[in-house]
C-alpha positions in Angstrom: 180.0 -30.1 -28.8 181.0 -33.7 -29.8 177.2 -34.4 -30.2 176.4 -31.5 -32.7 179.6 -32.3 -34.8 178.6 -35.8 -34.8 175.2 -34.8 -35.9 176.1 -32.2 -38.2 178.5 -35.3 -40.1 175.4 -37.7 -40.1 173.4 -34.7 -42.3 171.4 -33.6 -39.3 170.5 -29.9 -38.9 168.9 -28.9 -35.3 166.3 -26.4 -34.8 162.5 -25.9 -35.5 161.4 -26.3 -39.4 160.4 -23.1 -40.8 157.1 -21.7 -41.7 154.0 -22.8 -40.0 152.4 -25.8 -38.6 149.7 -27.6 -40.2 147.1 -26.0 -37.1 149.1 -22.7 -37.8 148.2 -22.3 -41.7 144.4 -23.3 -40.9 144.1 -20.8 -38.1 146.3 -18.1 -40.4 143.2 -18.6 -43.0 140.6 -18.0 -40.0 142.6 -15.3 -39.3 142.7 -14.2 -42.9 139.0 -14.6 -43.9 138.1 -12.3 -40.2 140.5 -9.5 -41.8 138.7 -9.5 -44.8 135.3 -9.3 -43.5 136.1 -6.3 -41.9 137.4 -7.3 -38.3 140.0 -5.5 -36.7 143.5 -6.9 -35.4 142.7 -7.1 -31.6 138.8 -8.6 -32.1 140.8 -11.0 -34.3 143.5 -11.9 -31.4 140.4 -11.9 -28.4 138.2 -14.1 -30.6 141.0 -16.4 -31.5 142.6 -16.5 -27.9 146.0 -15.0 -30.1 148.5 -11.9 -29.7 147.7 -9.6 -31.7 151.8 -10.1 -33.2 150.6 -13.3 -34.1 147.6 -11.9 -36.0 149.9 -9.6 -37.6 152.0 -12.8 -38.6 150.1 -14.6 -39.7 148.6 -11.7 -42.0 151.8 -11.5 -43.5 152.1 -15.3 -43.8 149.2 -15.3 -46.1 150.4 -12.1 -47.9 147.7 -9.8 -46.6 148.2 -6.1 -47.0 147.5 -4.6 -44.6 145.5 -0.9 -44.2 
């Protein structure tokens, strides 16, 4: 607890930063671009080796609506 006070004093903040990753965002606009061409969520996630929750996600990330 000593550490994390001393850290917190110094400015620090722990965690992971939010949002995506660099590798993230460019697959989220693979992910985006298959959507739109008329692929559906689970072709999406077996093409891209991804869950299908992080097809969803990354939908929403790029402010997809969904139908």
């Amino acid at each position: 607890m000593a550490g994390l006070a001393a850290a917190k004093l110094k400015g620090k903040t722990g965690g992971k930063p939010p949002g995506l990753s660099e590798e993230a965002k460019q697959k989220a606009r693979v992910v985006e671009s298959l959507y739109r061409d008329g692929y559906g969520i689970k072709q999406i996630g077996q093409q891209l080796n991804l869950a299908r929750t992080t097809v969803y996600k990354y939908l929403q990330e790029r402010g997809v609506n969904l139908h």
